[in-house]
N, C-alpha and C positions, 0 to 999 in steps of 0.2 A: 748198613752192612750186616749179615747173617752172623750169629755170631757159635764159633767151635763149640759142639759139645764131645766130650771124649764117650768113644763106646767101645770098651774095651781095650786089649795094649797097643794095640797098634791101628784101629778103625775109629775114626772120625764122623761126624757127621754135622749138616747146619743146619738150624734151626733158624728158619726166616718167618718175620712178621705175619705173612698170610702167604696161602700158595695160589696160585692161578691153574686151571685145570687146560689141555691142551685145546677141548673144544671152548674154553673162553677167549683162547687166545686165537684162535682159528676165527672165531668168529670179530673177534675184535678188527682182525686182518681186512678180513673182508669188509667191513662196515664202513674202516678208512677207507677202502679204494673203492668204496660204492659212490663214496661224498666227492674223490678227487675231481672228477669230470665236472661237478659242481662250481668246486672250489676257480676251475681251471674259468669259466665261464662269466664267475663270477667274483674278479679279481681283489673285491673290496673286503671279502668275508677272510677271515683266518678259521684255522683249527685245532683242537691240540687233543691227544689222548693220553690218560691215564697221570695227568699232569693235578696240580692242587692248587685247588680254587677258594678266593677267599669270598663268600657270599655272605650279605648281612646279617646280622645276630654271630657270628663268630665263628660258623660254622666254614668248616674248610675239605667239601670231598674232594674226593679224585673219581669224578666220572671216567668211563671207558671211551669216550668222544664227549667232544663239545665242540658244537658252531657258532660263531657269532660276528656280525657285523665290526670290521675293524674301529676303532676309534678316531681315526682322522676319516670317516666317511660317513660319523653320525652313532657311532656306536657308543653302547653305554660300559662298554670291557674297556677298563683302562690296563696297563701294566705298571705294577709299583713292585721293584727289586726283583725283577725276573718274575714276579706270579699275577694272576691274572684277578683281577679285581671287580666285583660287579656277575651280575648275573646274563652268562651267552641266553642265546634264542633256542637255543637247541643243547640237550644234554640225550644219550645213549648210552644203557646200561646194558651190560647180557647180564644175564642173569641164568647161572642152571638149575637153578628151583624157579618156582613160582613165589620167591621168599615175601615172607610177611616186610620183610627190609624194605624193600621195592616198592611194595606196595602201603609201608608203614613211617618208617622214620625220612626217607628218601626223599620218599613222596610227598611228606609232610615240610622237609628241608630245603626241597625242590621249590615248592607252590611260594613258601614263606620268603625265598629266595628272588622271586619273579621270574624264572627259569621260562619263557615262554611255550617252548614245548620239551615235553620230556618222554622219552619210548623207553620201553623193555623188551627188550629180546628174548624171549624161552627158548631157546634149542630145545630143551627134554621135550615142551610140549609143541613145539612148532608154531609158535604163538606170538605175535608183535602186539603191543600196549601202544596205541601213539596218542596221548594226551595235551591238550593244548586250555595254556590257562586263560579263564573266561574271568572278569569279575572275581577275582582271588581265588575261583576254586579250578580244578583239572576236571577238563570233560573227554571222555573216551572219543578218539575220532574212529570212524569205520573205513573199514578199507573200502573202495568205490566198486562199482558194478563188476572192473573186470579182475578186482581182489589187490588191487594195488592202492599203495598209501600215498598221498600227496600232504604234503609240507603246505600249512596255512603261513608261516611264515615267510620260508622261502619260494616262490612261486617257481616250479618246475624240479623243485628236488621231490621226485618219484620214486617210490623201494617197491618194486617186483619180487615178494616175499620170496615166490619160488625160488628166482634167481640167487634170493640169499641162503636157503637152506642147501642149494644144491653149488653152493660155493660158483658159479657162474659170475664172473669175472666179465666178461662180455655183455650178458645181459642186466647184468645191472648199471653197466655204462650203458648200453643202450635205452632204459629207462629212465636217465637222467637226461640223454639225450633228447629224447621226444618228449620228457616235458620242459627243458630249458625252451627245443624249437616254438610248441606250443602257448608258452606264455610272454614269449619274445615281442617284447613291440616293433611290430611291421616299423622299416624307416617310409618317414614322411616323403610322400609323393612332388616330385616339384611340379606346380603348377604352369602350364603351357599357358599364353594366352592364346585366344582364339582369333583365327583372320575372319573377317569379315568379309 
């Protein structure tokens, strides 16, 4: 809870822990409702935003999203007294700097954590980070020929940068869409037998 400071006889004012800028929250919005078609497809996975996580060594952030494989479907995210325990597959930060955070203590919290993949969002630079840990360390993934990111974890979660910078709502469902179709396993054909 923010707590009152007096500024002057009769003007108040609160002083809260950290502030969030609108385009953090703006972009936060969209990120969720990039994943939901995901989520929706892939009933096993949970998520949560800006919630606090308890990850090994004692460390406890509150990323801006997290994905990860529910626990009664093989996942390593347990829940103990409402918080989320273990490290998800996927962590999303915005970021409106390029901050050394992100790319320092995070990053570092992240990896040690087993975070399997971890992105940064730039707004200021228009720039996504999508990181997947190899052998204990983070290697930068490239976005693919036609500039979109694919999820080595999740097979079919696709981020069409554009669609996120231009707040496009539709098309970033639509890119989850055509890679959930694409990485869909065909159902098994029943086999006819043959007359002779």
């Amino acid at each position: 809870m923010p707590e009152l400071h007096r500024r002057g006889a009769d003007r108040w004012s609160r002083a809260f822990a950290f502030t969030v800028s609108n385009t953090h929250a703006d972009l936060s919005y969209v990120v969720s409702a990039w994943t939901a078609p995901y989520l929706i497809a892939n009933p096993r996975l949970r998520a949560g935003a800006n919630g606090t996580w308890h990850l090994p060594g004692q460390n406890v952030p509150q990323p801006d999203l997290a994905l990860w494989i529910a626990e009664k479907h093989g996942g390593r995210v347990r829940i103990v007294n409402d918080y989320p325990v273990g490290a998800p597959e996927l962590i999303i930060e915005i970021s409106k700097t390029a901050s050394a955070r992100d790319r320092g203590s995070k990053l570092a919290m992240y990896r040690e954590g087993g975070v399997s993949e971890y992105v940064t969002v730039h707004p200021k630079q228009r720039k996504i980070v999508w990181r997947q840990l190899v052998n204990g360390r983070y290697h930068e993934l490239p976005a693919d020929e036609d500039g979109w990111f694919r999820s080595r974890i999740f097979p079919g979660l696709w981020l069409d940068p554009e669609a996120l910078w231009t707040r496009d709502l539709a098309g970033l469902a639509n890119a989850v869409a055509k890679g959930v179709a694409a990485t869909a396993t065909p159902p098994a054909r029943k086999r006819t037998a043959r007359r002779r």
